[in-house]
C-alpha positions, 0 to 999 in steps of 0.5 A, spaced: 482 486 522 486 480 519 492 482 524 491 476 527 491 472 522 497 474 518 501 474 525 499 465 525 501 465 517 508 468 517 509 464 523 508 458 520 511 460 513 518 462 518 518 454 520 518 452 513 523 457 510 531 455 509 529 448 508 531 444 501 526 439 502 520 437 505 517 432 507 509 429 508 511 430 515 513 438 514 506 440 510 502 436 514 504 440 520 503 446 516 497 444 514 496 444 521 498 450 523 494 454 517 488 451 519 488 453 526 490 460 524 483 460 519 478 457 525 481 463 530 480 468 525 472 466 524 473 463 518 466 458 516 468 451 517 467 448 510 471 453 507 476 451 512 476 444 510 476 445 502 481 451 503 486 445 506 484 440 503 487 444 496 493 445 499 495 440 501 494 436 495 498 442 491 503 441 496 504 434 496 505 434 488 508 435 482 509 442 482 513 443 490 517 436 489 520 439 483 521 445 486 528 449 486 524 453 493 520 449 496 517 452 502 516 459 496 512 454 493 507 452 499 506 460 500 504 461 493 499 455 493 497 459 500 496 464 496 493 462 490 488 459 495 486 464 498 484 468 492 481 464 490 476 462 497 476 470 496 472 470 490 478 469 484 477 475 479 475 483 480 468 484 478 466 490 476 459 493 477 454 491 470 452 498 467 445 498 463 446 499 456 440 505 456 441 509 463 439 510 468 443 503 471 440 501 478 444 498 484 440 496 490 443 495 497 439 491 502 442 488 509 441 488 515 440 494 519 447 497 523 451 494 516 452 501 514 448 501 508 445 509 508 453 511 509 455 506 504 450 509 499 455 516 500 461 511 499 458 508 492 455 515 490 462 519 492 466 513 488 460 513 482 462 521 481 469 520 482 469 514 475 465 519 472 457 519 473 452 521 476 449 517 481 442 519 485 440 516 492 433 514 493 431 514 500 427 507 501 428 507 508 422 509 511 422 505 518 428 507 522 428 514 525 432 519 521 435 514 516 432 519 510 435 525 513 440 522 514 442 519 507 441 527 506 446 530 510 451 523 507 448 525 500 450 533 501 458 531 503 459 527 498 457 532 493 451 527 489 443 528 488 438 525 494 432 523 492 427 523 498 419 524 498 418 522 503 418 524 511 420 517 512 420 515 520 414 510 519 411 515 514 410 513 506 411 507 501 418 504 499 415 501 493 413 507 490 418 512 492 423 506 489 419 507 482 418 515 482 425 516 482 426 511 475 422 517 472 426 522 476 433 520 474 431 520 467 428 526 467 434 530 471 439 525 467 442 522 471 445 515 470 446 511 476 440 511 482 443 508 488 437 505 493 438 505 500 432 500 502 430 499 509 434 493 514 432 489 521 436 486 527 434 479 524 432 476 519 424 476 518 418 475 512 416 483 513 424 485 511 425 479 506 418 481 502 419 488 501 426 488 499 423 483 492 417 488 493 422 493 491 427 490 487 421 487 481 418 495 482 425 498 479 429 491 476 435 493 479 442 491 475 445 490 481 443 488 487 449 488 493 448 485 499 451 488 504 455 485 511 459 488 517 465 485 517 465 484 523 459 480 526 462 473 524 458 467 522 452 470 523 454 474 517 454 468 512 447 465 516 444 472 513 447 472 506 445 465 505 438 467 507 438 473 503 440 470 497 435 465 498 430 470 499 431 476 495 437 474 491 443 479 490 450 479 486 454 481 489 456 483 496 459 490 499 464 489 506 463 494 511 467 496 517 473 492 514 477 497 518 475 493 525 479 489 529 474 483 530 475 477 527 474 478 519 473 470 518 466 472 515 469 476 509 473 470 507 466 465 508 462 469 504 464 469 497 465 461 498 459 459 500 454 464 497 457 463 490 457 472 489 464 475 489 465 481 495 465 487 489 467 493 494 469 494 501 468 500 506 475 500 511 474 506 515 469 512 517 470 517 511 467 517 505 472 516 501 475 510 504 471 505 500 474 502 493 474 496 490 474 489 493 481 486 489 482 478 491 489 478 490 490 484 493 487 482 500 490 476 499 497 479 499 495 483 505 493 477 509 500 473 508 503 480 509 506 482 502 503 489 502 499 492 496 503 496 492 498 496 487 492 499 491 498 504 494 500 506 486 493 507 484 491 511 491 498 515 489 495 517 481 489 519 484 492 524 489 498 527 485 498 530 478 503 527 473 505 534 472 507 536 478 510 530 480 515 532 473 515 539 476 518 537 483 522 531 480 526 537 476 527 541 482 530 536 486 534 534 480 538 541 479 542 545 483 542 540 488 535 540 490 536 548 493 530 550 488 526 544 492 522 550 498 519 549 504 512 551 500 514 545 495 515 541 502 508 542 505 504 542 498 507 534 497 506 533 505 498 535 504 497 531 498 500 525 502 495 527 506 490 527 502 492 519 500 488 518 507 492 515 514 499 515 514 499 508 518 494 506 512 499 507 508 505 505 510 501 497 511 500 496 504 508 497 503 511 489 503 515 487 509 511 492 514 506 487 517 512 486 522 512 493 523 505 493 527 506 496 533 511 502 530 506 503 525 500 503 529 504 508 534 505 513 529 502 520 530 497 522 525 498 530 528 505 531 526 504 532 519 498 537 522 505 540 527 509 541 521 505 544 517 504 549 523 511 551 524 511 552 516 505 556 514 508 560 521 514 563 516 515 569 512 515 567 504 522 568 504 523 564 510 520 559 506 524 560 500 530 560 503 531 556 510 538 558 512 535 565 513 533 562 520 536 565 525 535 564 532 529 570 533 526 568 527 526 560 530 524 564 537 518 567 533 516 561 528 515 557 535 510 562 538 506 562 532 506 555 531 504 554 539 511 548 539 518 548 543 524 553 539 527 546 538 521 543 534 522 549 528 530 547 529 529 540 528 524 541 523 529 546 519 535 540 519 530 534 517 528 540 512 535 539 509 537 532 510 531 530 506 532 535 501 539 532 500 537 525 500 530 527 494 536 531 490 541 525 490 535 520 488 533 524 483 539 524 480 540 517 480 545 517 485 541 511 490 540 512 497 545 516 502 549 511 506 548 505 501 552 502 496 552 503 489 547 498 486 548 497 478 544 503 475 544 508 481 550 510 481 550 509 489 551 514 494 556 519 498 557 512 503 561 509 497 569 509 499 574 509 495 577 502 495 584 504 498 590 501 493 595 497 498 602 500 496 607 493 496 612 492 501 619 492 497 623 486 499 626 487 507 633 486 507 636 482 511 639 484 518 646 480 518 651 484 514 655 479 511 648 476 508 646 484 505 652 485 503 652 477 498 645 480 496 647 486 493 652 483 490 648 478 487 643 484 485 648 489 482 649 481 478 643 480 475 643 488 473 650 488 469 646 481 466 640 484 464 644 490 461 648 485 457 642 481 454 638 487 453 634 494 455 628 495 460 625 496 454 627 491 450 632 495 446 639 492 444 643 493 451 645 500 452 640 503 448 635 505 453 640 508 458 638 515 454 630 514 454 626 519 456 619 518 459 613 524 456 612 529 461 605 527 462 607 520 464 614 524 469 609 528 472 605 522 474 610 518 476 613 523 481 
């Protein structure tokens, strides 16, 4: 969604980099540049002009002028800035002191309020509670069936008395499942309230109704990211009418201007609590201001890639494959173990996801947009299509267990063979890694130990002293050397000894031996 955006903020970063000093003119015309890039990207005009107006003071004083980069400066003003249009500081959700705690989600209806209700209790149970959903949305057809089935995949409570489809009361539905939670102790109830294609008295009335019957203690207003300024126009009227604590983003994951989601924390004064990036249940997580912020000037989020990582993998079975990388040059790492690592990549979500919360990848879009997500699903074919032996030890692989791989994974013979070499040139580089030796082909880094690319600096042998090719002129020379030796042996040995002395010297066998 922020592609666009970061594409102009990079490039206007570019023009700044590799000068020692800026001038007025210089921020000026950044200025300029990330102003426009913010307009484009949808971005509500006052928090354009309060955005630039931060930076641009920030940039023309103290702190820049003094410092020993300069354009690294400006970026890290851009960037504090835009945490903080972003809300600032993470907020957590406010839990009630004596259970059940109730969170009401309200908005307009298409924001995806009854999937996001999936998404929050799938996320509540992962932290450890119980949530139950409450079907209040008793006007639009299906929705209470539809809350079901999302209840059901995401493995949480529903409760839905009513038929829904016009049929029944939000408001006493809303109250009943307060006295249904605690006597089924659950602790958290999520209430999916009904929505409309605008703003209307209706919406806005039944929505307080709703909240003065069960006194939520959070009410999250949700958005889809994609609508542009009319979300701010909703959240504005929301606020004003209902009132609500923070805000939900929905569709995070679209390729519209997202201009919206970096309006609405500024000019509602609620900070944006979660965010919903994709269509499966369990992409929505936490909204982090700092992390969306160095996602937009294209620094990755490596702290979000760390967490989703712990999530995934066990510290166990982490120590357990690093142990078989790091003895016996990795030959205890198998096929079997190769594939349980590549399922719980898997697992992470989309490996074009992934790979765009690494720093540094944002001028790798197009490469990364074009990977294919079915070739994990391809290798793990090819894989589960080997005998246990051949898994253990892939260099059993002869060409007629190749031809039989292939036929029962549905590939080319070349697609196993390939698989079988990538299989190997991994492993080696894993082991190598694992046993602090750097990455293959690089040079040695203080610490690592580097790789098999390192060589040997090669000792230059001197060049003795030519002689000259004059015979009268070679013959002076060594006249003149047998000359200096007699002297030398007159003043003293080689060794320092009285002369004469070390002609009967003998050097220990350990040093003849090495001299030749």
């Amino acid at each position: 969604m922020f592609d666009t955006l970061s594409d102009r903020l990079s490039a206007t970063f570019k023009t700044l980099r590799g000068r020692g000093r800026l001038s007025e003119a210089d921020i000026d015309s950044a200025a300029r540049e990330i102003r426009i890039a913010l307009l484009e990207a949808d971005v509500a005009l006052p928090v354009v002009r309060a955005f630039i107006a931060n930076v641009k003071q920030r940039a023309m004083g103290a702190e820049v002028s003094k410092a020993l980069n300069p354009s690294q400066q400006v970026i890290k003003i851009v960037n504090e800035e835009l945490i903080g249009i972003l809300g600032g500081e993470t907020r957590r959700l406010r839990f009630a002191k004596q259970p059940p705690t109730v969170i009401m989600l309200a908005g307009l209806q298409g924001a995806g309020k009854t999937t996001l209700a999936g998404k929050l209790g799938l996320w509540l149970k992962g932290q450890g509670h119980s949530p139950l959903l409450v079907a209040c949305d008793l006007q639009r057809p299906n929705a209470v069936n539809q809350l079901a089935v999302v209840a059901e995949r995401a493995g949480v409570a529903v409760f839905a008395p009513e038929p829904g489809n016009g049929v029944g009361d939000p408001v006493k539905v809303a109250k009943d499942s307060i006295e249904h939670a605690k006597a089924k102790q659950y602790d958290v109830v999520v209430v999916d309230t009904a929505g409309r294609l605008g703003i209307d008295q209706e919406l806005m009335q039944q929505a307080a109704d709703i909240r003065d019957a069960v006194s939520p203690d959070e009410v999250l207003f949700v958005v889809d990211a994609m609508i542009g300024q009319d979300a701010v126009n909703t959240a504005e009227a929301f606020r004003d009418g209902v009132g609500f604590d923070g805000v939900v983003l929905s569709k995070l994951d679209g390729d519209a201007r997202g201009g919206a989601a970096l309006s609405i924390a500024h000019v509602t004064g609620r900070q944006i609590m979660f965010a919903s990036n994709g269509e499966k249940l369990d992409e929505f997580d936490a909204f982090h201001p700092d992390r969306m912020a160095s996602r937009i000037l294209g620094m990755g989020d490596v702290l979000s890639l760390i967490e989703k990582a712990e999530q995934t993998f066990s510290q166990e079975e982490a120590a357990k494959m690093a142990s078989k990388l790091a003895s016996s040059k990795g030959k205890d790492f198998t096929l079997d173990d190769f594939l349980a690592q590549m399922e719980q990549v898997r697992k992470m979500g989309s490996i074009s996801k992934l790979l765009g919360m690494l720093p540094g990848m944002g001028q790798m879009k197009d490469q990364i947009n074009n990977i294919d997500e079915r070739e994990v699903d391809r290798t793990a074919a090819i894989i589960k299509s080997m005998t246990p032996a051949e898994r253990q030890d892939p260099t059993i692989i002869n060409g007629s267990r190749r031809a039989r791989v292939a036929k029962g994974s549905g590939v080319e013979v070349s697609a196993v063979k390939n698989l079988v070499e990538r299989f190997f040139e991994a492993r080696k580089m894993m082991s190598r890694m694992a046993q602090g030796g750097g990455m293959p082909g690089m040079p040695g880094m203080p610490g690592t130990g580097g790789g098999p690319g390192r060589q040997k600096k090669q000792i230059k042998q001197a060049k003795g002293k030519r002689k000259s090719g004059n015979p009268m002129k070679r013959k002076a020379e060594e006249e003149a050397a047998a000359a200096r030796r007699e002297q030398a042996a007159a003043q003293g040995g080689a060794f320092g000894l009285p002369g004469g002395q070390d002609q009967d010297f003998e050097l220990p066998d350990e040093f003849r031996k090495f001299m030749g």
